[in-house]
PDB file of the backbone (N, CA, C, O) and the ligand in Angstrom, with CONECT records:
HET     ZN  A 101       1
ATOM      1  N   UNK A   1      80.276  72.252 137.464  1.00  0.00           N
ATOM      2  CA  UNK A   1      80.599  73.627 137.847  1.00  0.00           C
ATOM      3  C   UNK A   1      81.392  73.633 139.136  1.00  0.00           C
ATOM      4  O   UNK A   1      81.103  72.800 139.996  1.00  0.00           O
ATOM      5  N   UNK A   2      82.432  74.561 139.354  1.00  0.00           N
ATOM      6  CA  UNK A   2      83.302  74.224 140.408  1.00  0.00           C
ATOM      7  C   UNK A   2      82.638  75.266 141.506  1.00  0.00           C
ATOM      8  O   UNK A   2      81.968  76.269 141.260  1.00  0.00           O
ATOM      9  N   UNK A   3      83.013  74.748 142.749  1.00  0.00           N
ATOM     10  CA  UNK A   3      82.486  75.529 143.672  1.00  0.00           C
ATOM     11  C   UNK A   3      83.102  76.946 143.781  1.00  0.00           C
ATOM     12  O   UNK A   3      84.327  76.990 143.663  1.00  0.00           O
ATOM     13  N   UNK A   4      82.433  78.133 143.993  1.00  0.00           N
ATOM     14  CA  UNK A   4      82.775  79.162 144.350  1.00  0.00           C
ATOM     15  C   UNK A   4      83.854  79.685 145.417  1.00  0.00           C
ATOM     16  O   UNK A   4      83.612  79.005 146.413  1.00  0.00           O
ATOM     17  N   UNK A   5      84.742  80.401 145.670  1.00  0.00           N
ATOM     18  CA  UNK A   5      85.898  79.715 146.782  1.00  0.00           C
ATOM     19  C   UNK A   5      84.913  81.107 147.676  1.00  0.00           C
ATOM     20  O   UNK A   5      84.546  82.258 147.438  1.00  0.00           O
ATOM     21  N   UNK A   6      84.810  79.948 148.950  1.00  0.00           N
ATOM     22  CA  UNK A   6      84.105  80.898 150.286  1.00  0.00           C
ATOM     23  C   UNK A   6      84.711  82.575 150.321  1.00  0.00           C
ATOM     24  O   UNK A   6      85.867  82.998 150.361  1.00  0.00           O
ATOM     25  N   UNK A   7      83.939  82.990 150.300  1.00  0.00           N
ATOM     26  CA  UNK A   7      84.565  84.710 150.665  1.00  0.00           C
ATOM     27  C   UNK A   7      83.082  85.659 151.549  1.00  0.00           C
ATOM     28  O   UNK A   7      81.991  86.199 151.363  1.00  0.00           O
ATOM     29  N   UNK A   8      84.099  85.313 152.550  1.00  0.00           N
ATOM     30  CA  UNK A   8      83.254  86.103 153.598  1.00  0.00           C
ATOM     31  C   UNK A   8      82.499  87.357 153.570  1.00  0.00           C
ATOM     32  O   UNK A   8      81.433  87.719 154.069  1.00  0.00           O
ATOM     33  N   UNK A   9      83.366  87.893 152.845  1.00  0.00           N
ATOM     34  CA  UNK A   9      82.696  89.123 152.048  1.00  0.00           C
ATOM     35  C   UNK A   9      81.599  89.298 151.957  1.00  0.00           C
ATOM     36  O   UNK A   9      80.807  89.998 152.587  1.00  0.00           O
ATOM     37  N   UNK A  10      81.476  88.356 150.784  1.00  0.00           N
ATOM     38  CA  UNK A  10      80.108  88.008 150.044  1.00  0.00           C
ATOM     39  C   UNK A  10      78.808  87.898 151.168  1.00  0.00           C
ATOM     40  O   UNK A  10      77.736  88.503 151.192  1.00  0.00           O
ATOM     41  N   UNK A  11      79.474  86.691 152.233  1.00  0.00           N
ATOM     42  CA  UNK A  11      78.246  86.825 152.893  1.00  0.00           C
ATOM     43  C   UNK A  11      78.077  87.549 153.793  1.00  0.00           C
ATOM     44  O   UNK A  11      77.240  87.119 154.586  1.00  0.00           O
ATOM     45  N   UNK A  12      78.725  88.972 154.173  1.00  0.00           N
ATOM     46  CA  UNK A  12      78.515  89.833 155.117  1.00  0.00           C
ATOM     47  C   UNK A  12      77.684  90.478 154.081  1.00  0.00           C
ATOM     48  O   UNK A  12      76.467  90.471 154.266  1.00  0.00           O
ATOM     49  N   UNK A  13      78.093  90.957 153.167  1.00  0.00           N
ATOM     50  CA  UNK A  13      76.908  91.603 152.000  1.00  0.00           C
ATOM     51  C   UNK A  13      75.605  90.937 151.975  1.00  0.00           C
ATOM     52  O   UNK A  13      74.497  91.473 151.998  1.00  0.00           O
ATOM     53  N   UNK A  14      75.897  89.681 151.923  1.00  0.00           N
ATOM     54  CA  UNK A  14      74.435  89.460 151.865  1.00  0.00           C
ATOM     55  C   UNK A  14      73.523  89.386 153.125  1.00  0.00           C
ATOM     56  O   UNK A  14      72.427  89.918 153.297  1.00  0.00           O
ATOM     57  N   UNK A  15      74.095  88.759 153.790  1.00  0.00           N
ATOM     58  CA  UNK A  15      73.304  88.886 155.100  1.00  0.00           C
ATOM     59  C   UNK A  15      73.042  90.936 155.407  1.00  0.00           C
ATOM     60  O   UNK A  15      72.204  91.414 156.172  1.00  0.00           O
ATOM     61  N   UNK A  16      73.621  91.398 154.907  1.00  0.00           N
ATOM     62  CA  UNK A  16      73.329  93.028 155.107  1.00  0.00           C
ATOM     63  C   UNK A  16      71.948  93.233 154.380  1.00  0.00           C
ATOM     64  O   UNK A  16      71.287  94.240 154.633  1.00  0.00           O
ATOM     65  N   UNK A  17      71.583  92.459 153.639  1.00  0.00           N
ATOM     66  CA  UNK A  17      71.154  92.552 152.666  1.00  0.00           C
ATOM     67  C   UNK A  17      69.614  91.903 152.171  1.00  0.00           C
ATOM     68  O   UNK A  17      68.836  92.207 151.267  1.00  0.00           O
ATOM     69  N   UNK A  18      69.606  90.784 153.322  1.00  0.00           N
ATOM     70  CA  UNK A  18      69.205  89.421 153.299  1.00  0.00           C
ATOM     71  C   UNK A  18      67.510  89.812 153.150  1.00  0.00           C
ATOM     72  O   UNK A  18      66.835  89.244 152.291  1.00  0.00           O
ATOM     73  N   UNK A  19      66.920  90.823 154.063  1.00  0.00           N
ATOM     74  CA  UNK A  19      65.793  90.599 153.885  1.00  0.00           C
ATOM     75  C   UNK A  19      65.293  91.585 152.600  1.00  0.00           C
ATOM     76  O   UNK A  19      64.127  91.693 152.219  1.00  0.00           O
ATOM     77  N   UNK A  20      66.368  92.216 152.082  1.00  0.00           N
ATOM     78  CA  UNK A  20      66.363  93.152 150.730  1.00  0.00           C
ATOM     79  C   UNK A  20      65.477  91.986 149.794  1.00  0.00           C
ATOM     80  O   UNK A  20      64.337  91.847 149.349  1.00  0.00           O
ATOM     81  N   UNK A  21      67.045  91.110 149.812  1.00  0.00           N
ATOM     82  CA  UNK A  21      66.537  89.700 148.959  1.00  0.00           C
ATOM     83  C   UNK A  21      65.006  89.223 149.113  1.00  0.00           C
ATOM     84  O   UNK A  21      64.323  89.129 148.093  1.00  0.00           O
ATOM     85  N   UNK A  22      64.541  88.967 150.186  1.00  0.00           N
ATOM     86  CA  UNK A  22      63.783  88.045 150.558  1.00  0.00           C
ATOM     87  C   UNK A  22      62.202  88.926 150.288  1.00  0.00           C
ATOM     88  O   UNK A  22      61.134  88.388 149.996  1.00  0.00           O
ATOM     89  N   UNK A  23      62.480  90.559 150.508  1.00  0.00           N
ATOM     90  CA  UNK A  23      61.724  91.206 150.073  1.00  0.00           C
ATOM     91  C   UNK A  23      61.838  91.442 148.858  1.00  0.00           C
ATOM     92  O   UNK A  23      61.127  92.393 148.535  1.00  0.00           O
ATOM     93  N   UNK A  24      62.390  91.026 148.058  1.00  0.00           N
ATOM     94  CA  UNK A  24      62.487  90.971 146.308  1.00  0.00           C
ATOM     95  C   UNK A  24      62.834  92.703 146.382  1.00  0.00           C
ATOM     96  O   UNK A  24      62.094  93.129 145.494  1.00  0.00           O
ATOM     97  N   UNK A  25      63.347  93.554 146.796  1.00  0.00           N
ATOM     98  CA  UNK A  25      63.647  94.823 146.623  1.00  0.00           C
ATOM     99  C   UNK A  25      64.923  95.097 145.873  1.00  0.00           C
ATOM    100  O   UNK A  25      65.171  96.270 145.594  1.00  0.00           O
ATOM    101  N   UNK A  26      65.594  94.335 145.586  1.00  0.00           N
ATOM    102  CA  UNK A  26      66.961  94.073 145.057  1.00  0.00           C
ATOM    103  C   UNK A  26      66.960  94.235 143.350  1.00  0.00           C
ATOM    104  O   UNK A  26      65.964  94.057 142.649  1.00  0.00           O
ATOM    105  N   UNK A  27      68.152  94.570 142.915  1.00  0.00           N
ATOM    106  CA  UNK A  27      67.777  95.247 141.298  1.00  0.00           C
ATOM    107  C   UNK A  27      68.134  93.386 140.726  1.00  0.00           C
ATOM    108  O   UNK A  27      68.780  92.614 141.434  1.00  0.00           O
ATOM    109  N   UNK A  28      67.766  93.140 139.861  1.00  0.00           N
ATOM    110  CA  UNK A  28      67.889  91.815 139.186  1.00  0.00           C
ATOM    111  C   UNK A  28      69.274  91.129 139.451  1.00  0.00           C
ATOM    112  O   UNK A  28      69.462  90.046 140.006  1.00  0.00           O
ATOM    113  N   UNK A  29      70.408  92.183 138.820  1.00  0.00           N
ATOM    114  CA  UNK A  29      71.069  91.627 139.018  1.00  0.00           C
ATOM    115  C   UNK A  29      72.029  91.772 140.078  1.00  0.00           C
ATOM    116  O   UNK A  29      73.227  91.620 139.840  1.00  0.00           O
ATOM    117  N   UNK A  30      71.584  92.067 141.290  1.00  0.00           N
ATOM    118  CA  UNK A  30      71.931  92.298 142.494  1.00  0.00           C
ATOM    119  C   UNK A  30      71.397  90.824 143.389  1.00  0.00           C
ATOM    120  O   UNK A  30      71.875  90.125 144.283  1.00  0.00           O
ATOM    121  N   UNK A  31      70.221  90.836 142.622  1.00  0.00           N
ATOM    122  CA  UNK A  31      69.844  89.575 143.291  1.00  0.00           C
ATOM    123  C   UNK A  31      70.420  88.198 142.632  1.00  0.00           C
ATOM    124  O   UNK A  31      70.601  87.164 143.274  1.00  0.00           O
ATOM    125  N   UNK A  32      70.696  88.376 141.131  1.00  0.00           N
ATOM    126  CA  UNK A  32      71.379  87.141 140.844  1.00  0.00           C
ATOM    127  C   UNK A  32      72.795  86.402 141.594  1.00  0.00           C
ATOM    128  O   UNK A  32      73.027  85.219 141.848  1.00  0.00           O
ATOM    129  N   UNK A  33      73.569  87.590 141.809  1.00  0.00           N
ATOM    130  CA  UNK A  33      74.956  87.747 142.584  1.00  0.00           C
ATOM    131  C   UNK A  33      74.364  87.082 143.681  1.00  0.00           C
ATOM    132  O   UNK A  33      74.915  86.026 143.991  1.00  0.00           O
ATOM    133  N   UNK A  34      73.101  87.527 144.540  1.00  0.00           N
ATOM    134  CA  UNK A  34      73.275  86.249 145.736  1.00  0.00           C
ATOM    135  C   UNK A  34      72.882  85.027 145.825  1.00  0.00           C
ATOM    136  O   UNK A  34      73.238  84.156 146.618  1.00  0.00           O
ATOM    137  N   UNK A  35      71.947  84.985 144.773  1.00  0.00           N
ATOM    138  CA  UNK A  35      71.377  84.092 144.503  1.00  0.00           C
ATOM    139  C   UNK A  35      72.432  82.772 144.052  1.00  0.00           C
ATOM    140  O   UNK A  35      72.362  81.581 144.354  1.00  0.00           O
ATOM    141  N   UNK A  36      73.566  83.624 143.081  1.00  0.00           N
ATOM    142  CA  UNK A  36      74.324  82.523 143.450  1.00  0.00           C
ATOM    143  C   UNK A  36      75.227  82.255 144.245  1.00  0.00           C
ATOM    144  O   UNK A  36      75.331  81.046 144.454  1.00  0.00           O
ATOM    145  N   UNK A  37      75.902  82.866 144.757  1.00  0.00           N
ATOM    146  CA  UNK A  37      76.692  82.915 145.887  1.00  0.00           C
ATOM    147  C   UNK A  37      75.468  81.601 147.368  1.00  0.00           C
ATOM    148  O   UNK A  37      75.763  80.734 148.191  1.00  0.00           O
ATOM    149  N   UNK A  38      74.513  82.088 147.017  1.00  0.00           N
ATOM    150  CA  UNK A  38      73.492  81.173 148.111  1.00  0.00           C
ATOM    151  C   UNK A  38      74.008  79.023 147.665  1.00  0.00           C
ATOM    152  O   UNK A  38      74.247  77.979 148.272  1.00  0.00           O
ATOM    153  N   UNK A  39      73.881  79.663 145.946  1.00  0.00           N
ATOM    154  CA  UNK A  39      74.210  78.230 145.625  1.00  0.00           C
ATOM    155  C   UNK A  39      75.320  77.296 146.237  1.00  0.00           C
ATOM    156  O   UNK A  39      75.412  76.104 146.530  1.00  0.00           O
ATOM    157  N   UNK A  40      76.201  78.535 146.294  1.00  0.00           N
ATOM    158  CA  UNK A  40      77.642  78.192 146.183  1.00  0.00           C
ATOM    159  C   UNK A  40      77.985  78.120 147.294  1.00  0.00           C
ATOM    160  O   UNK A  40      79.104  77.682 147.559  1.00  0.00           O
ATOM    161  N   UNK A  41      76.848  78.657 148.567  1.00  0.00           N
ATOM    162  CA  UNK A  41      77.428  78.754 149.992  1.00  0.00           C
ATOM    163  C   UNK A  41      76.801  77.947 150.869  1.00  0.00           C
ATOM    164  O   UNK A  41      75.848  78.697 151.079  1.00  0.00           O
ATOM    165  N   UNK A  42      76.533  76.786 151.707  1.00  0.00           N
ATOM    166  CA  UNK A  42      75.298  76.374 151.786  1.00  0.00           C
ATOM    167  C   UNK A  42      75.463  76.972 153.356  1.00  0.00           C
ATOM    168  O   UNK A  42      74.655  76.241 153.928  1.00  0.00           O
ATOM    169  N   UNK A  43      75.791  77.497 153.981  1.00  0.00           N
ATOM    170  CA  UNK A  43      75.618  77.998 155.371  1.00  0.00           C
ATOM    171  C   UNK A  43      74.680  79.661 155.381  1.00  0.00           C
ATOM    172  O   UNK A  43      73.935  80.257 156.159  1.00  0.00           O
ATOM    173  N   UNK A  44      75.360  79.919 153.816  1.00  0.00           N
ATOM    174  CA  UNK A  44      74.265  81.158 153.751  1.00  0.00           C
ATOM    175  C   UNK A  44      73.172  80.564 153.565  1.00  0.00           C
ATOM    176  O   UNK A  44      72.258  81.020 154.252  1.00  0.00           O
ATOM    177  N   UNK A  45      72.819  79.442 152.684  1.00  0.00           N
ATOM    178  CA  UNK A  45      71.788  79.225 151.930  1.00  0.00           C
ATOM    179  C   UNK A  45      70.810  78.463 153.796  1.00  0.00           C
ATOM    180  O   UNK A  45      69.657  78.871 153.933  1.00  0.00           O
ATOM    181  N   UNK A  46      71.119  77.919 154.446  1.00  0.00           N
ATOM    182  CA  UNK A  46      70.770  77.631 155.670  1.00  0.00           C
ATOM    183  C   UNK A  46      70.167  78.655 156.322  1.00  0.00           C
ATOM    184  O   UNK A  46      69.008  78.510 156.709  1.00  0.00           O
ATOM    185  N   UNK A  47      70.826  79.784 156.531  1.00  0.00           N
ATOM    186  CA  UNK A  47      70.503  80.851 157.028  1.00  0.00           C
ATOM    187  C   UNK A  47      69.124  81.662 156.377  1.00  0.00           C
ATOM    188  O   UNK A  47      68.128  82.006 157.013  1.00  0.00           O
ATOM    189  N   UNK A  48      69.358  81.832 155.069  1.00  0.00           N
ATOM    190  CA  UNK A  48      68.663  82.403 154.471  1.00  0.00           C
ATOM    191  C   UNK A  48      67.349  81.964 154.042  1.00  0.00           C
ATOM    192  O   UNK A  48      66.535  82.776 153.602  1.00  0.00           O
ATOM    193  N   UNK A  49      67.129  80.897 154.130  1.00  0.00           N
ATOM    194  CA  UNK A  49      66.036  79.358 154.035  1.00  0.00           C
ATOM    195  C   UNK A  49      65.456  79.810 155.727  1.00  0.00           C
ATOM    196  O   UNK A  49      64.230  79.774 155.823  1.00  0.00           O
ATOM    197  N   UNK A  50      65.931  80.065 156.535  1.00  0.00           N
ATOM    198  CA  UNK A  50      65.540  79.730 157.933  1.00  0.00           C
ATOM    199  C   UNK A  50      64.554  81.307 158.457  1.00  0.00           C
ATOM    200  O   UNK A  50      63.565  81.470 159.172  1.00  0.00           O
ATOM    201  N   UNK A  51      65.447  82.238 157.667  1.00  0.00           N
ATOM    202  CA  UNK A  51      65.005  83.590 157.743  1.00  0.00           C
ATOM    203  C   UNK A  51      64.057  83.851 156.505  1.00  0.00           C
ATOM    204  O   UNK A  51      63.223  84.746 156.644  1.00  0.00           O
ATOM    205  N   UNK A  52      64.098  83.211 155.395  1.00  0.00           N
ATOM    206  CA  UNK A  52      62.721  82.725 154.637  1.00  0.00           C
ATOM    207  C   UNK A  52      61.357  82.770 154.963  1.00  0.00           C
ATOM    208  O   UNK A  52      60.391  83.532 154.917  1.00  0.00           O
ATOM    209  N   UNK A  53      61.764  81.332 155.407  1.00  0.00           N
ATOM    210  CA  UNK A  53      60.835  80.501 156.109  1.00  0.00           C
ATOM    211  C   UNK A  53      59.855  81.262 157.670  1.00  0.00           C
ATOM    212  O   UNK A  53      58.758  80.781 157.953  1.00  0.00           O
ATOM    213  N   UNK A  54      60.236  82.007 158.207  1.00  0.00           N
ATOM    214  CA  UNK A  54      60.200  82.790 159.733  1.00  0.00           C
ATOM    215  C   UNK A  54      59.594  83.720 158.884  1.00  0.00           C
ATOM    216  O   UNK A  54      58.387  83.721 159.126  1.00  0.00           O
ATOM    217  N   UNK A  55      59.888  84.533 157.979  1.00  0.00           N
ATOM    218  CA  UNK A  55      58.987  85.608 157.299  1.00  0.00           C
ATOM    219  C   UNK A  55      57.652  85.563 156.631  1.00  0.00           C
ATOM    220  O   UNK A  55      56.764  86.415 156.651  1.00  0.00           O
ATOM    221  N   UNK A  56      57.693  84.063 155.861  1.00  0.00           N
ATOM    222  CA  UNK A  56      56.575  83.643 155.572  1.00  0.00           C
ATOM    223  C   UNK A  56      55.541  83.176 156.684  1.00  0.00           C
ATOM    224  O   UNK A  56      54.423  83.690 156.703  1.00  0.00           O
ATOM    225  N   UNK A  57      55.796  82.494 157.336  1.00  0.00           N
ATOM    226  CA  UNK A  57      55.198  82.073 158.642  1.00  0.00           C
ATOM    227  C   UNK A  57      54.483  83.084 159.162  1.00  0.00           C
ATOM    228  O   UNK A  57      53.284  83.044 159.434  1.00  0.00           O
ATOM    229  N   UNK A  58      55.580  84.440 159.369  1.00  0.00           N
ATOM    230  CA  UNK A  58      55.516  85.483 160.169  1.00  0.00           C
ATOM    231  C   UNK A  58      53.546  86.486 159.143  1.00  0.00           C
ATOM    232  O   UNK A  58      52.456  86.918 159.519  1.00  0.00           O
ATOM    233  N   UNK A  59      54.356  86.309 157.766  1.00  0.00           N
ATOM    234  CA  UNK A  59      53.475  87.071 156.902  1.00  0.00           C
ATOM    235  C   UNK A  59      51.941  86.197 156.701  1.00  0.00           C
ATOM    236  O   UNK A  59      50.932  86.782 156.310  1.00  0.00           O
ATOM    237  N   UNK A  60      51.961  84.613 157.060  1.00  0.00           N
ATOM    238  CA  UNK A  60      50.371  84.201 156.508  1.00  0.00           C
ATOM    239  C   UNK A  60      49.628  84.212 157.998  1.00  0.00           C
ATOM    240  O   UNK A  60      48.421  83.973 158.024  1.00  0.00           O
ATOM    241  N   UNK A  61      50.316  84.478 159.200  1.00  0.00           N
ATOM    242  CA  UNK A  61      50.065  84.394 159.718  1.00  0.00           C
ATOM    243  C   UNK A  61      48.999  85.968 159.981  1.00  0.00           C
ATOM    244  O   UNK A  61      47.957  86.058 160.629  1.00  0.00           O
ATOM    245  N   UNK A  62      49.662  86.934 159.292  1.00  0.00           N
ATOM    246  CA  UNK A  62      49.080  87.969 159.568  1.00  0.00           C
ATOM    247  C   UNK A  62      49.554  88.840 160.612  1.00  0.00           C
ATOM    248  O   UNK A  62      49.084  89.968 160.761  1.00  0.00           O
ATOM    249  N   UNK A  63      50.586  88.305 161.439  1.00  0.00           N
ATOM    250  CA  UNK A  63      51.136  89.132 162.129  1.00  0.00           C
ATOM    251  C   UNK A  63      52.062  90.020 162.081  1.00  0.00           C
ATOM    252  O   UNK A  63      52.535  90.201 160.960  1.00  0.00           O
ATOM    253  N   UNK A  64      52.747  91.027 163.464  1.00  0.00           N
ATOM    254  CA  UNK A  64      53.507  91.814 162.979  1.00  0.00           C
ATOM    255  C   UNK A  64      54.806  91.249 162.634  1.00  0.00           C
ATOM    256  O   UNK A  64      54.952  90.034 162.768  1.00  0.00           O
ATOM    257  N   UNK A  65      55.976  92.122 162.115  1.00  0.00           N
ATOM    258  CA  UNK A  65      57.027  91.268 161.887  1.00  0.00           C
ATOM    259  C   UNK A  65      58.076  90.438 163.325  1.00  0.00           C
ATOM    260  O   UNK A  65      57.989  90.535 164.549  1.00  0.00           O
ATOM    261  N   UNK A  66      58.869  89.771 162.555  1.00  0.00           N
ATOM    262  CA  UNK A  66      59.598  88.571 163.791  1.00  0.00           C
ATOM    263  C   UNK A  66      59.680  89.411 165.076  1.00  0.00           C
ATOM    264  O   UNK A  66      59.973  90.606 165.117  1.00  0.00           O
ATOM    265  N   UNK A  67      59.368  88.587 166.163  1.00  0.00           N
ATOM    266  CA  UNK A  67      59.399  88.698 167.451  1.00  0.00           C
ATOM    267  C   UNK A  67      60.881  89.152 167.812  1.00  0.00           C
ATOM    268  O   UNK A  67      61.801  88.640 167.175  1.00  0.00           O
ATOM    269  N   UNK A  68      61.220  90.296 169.023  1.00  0.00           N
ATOM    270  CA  UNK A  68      62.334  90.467 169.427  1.00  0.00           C
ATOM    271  C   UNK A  68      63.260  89.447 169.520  1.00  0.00           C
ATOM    272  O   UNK A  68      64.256  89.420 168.796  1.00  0.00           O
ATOM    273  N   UNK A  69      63.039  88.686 170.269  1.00  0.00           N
ATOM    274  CA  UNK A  69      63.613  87.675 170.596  1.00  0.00           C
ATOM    275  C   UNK A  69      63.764  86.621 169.284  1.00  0.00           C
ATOM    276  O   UNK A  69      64.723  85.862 169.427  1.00  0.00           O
ATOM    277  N   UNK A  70      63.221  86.482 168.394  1.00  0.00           N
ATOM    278  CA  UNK A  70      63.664  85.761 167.639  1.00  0.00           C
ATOM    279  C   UNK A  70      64.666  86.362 166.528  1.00  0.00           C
ATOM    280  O   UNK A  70      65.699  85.775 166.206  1.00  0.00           O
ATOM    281  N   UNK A  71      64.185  87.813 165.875  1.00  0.00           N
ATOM    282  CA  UNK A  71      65.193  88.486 165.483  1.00  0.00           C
ATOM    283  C   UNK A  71      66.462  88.064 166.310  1.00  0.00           C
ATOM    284  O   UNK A  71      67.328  87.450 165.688  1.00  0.00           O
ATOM    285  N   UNK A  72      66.638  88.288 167.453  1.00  0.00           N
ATOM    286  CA  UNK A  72      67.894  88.619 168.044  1.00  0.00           C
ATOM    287  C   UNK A  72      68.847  87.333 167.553  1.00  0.00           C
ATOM    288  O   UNK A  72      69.974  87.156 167.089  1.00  0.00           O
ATOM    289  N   UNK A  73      67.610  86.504 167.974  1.00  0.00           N
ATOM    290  CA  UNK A  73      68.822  84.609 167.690  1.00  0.00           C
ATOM    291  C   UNK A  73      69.099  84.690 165.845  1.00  0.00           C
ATOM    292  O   UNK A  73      69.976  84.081 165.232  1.00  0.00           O
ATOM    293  N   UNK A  74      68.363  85.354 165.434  1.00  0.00           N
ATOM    294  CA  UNK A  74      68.818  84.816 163.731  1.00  0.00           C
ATOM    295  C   UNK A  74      70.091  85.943 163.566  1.00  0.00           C
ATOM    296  O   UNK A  74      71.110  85.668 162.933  1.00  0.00           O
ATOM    297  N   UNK A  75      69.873  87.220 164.220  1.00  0.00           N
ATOM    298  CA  UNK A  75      70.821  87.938 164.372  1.00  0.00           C
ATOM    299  C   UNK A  75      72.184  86.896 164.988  1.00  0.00           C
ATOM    300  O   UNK A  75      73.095  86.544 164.238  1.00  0.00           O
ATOM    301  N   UNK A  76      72.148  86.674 165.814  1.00  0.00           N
ATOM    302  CA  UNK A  76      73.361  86.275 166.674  1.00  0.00           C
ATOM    303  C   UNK A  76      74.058  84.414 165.554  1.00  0.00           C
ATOM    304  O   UNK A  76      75.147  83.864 165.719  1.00  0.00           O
ATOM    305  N   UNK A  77      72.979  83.994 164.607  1.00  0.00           N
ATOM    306  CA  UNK A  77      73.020  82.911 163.849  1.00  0.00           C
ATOM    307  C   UNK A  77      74.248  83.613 162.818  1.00  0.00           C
ATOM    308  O   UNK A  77      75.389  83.169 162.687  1.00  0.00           O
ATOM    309  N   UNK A  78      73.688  84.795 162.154  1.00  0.00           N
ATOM    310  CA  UNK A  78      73.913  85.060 161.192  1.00  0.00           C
ATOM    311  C   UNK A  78      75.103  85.697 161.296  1.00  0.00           C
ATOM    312  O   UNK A  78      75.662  85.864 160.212  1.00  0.00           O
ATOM    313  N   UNK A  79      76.039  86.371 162.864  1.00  0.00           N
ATOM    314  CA  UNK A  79      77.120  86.886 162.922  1.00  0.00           C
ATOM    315  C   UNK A  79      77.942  85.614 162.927  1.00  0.00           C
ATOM    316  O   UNK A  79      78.965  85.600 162.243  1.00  0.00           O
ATOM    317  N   UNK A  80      77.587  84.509 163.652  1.00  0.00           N
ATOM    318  CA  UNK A  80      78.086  83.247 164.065  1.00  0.00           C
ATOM    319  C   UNK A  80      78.657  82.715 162.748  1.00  0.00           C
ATOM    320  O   UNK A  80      79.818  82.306 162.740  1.00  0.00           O
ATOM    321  N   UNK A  81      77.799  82.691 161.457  1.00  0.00           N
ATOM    322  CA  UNK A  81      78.288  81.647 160.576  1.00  0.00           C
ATOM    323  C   UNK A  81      79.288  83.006 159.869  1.00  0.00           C
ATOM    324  O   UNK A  81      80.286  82.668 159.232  1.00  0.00           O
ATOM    325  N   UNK A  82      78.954  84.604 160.021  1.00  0.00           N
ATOM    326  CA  UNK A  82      80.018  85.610 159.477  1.00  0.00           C
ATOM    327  C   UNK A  82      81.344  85.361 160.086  1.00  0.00           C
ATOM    328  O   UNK A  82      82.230  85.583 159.260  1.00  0.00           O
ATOM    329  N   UNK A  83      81.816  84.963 161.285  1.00  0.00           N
ATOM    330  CA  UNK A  83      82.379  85.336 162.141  1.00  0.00           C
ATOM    331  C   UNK A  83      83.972  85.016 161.429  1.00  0.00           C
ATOM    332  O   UNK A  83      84.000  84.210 160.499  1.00  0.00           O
ATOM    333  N   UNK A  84      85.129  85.589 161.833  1.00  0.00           N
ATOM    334  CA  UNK A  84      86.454  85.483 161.589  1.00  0.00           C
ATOM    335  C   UNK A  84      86.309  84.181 161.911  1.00  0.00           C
ATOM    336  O   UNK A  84      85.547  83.738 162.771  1.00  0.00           O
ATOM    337  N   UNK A  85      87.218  83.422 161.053  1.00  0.00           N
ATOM    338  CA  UNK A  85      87.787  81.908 161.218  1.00  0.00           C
ATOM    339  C   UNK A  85      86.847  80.757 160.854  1.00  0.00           C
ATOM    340  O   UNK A  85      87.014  79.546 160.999  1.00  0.00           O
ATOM    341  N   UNK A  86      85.150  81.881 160.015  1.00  0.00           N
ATOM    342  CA  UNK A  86      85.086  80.864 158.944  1.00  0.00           C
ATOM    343  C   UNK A  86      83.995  80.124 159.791  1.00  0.00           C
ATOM    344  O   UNK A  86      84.144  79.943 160.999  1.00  0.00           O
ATOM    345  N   UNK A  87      82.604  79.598 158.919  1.00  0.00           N
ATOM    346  CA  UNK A  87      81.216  79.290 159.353  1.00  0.00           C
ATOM    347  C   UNK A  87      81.724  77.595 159.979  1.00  0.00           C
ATOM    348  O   UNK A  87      82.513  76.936 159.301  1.00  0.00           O
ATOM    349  N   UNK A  88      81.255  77.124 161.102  1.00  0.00           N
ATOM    350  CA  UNK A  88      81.209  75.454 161.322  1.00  0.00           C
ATOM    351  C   UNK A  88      81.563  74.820 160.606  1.00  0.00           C
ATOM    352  O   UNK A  88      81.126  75.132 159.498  1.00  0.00           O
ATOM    353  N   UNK A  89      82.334  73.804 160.594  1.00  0.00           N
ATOM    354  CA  UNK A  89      82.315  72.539 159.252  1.00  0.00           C
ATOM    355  C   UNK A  89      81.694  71.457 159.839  1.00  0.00           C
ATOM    356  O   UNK A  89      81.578  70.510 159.061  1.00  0.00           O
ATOM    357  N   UNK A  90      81.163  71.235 161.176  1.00  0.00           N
ATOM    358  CA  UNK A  90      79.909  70.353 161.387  1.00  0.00           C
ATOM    359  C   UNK A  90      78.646  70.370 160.846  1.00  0.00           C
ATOM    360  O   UNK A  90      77.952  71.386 160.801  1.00  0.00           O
ATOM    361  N   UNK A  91      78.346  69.392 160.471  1.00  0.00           N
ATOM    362  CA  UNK A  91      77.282  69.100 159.862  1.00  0.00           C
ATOM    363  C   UNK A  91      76.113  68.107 160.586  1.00  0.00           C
ATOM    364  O   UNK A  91      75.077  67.830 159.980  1.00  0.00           O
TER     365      UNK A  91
HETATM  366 ZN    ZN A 101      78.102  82.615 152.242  1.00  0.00          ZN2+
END
């Protein structure tokens, strides 16, 4: 399967979107669209794994949701890999 060609688009939508996803609130096939686009993107899929992961944590823990301060950095993550001129190519 050939890779999807990057479109920023996509992941400003999704990251708009992200904890829609993650809260399963998304209509099926709203969620398939990111779901693959996640496949196809792996800087979203980084992001979205990381902001996952922080929710679950956040949820067995029993507490309230993400801390100011940590919102802010996944915020400032998630404009970073949006940003004009295209997510890191370091790896
Ligand atoms: Zn993406």
């Amino acid at each position: 399967m050939p890779p999807e060609p990057h479109d920023h688009e996509v992941c400003r939508a999704l990251f708009a979107r992200l904890s829609e996803l993650i809260d399963r609130e998304l209509t099926p096939a709203q969620s398939r669209r990111f779901e693959r686009h996640l496949r196809a993107c792996r800087h979203c899929q980084v992001c979205a794994e990381t902001l996952r992961r922080t929710v679950e944590l956040c949820r067995r823990a029993g507490e309230s949701p993400v801390s100011g301060g940590l919102a802010r950095r996944l915020q400032a993550m998630a404009r970073r890999l949006t940003a004009a001129g295209g997510p890191p190519t370091a790896d």
